[in-house]
N, C-alpha and C positions, 0 to 999 in steps of 0.2 A: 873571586870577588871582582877583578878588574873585567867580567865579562858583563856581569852582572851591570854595572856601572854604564858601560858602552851602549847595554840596551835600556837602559830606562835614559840617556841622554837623548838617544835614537826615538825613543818612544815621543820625549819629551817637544823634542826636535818638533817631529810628524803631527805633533796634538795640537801645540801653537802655531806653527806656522798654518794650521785650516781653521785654526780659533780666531786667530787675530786678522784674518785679512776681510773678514766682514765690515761690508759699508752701511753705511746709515738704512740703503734702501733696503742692500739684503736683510738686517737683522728686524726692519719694519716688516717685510714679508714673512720673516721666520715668524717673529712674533705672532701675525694673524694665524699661520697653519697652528703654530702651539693651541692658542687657545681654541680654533673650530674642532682640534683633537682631543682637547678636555672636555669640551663641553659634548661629543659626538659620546665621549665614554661614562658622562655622569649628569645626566639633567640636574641633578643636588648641587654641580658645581658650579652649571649655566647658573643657576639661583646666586651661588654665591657671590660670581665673579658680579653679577649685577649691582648686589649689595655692597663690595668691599668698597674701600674710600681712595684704595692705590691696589694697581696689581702689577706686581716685576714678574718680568714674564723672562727665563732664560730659554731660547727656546734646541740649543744643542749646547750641553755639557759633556766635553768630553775628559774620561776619566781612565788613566793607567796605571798601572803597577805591575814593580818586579823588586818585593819586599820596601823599596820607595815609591812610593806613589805620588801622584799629582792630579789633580784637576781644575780645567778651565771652561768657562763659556761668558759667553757676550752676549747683553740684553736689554732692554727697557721698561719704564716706570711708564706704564698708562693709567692716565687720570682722565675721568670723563671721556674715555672712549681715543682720547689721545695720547702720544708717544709726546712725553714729556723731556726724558733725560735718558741716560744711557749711562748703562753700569758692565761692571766684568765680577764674576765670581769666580775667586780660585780658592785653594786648600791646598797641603800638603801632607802629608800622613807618612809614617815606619810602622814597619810590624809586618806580617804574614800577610802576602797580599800577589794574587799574581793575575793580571788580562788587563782588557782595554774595555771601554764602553763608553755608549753615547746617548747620553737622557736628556729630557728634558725637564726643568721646572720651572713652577710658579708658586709666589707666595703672595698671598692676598691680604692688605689690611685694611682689618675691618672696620674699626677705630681711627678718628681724628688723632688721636695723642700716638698711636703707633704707627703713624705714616708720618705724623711729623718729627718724632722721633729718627724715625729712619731717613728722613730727607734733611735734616739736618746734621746730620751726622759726616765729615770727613772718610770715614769707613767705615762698614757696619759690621759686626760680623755674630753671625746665627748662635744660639745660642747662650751670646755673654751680652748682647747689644738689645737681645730681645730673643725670648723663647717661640720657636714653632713648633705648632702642633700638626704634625704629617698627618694628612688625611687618605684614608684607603679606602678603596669602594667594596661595599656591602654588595649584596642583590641587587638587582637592577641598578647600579649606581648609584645607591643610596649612601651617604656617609654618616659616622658615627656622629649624633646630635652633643655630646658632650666636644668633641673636634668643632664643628660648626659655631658653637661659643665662643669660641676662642679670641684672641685680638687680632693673632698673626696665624693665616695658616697655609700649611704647606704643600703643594701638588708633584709630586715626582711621577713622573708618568713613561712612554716609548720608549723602553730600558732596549739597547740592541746592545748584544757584545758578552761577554763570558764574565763582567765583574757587575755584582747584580750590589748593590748597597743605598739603601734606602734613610741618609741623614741627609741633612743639609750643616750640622752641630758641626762647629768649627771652620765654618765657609767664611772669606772675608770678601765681603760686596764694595768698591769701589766705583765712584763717578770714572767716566770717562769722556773723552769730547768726541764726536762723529758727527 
């Protein structure tokens, strides 16, 4: 067990310290590749992303585990095409869990009352603060039309790495300052 511990510290160590040293500039750049990579994989989402009313854009989440897990990334709230504020999303999880990985996401809201919800909120978190609906591309990147109704919804996308998991349920999204 005490090996066990050493490497999720070590894991933990190595995840934050390339999570957290993003500047304002870099995670404004990341942001743009994320979204020209969403929208490269789904004209359904270029649509959406037009539509929503806020879109938080994370655009590297990196996520380990060795029966403990963890995950972090760093992002922004654009509204009208600009970088508004700046948040961090982490998680912690137990249970059967073993590799590292680094995704990105985006969750779009499409509603006045659920982006005000969300910006007014001290912390958010997925789930209990507000339900997303994970959208997954069909043929040609089409997405399912009951997902597209949605208030809140969710893009998980450039999975690299051996732990492949597809929620964002149980994420806590926090303001930060950059």
């Amino acid at each position: 067990m005490k090996k066990s511990v050493w490497l999720f510290m070590l894991g933990c160590l190595f995840f934050s310290a390339s999570g957290q040293a993003a500047t304002k500039l870099e995670i404004d750049l990341y942001v743009q590749e994320a979204l020209a990579e969403l929208h490269k994989q789904s004209p359904a989402a270029r649509e959406l992303t037009s539509q929503a009313r806020g879109i938080l854009v994370f655009p590297k989440v990196y996520k380990a585990g060795f029966w403990v897990g963890g995950e972090y990334g760093e992002g922004a709230l654009r509204i009208s095409g600009n970088n508004v504020k700046y948040y961090n999303i982490a998680s912690a999880s137990l249970g059967f869990q073993l590799g590292a990985q680094i995704k990105s996401q985006i969750i779009l809201f499409m509603t006045d009352s659920a982006l005000n919800k969300f910006r007014n909120s001290e912390g958010w978190e997925a789930g209990v603060d507000g339900s997303v609906a994970i959208a997954s591309f069909g043929a040609g990147g089409e997405i399912d039309t009951q997902t597209a109704q949605q208030p809140i919804i969710g893009f998980i996308f450039s999975n690299k790495g051996l732990m492949y998991n597809l929620t964002i349920e149980g994420s806590k999204i926090t303001p930060i300052v950059r």
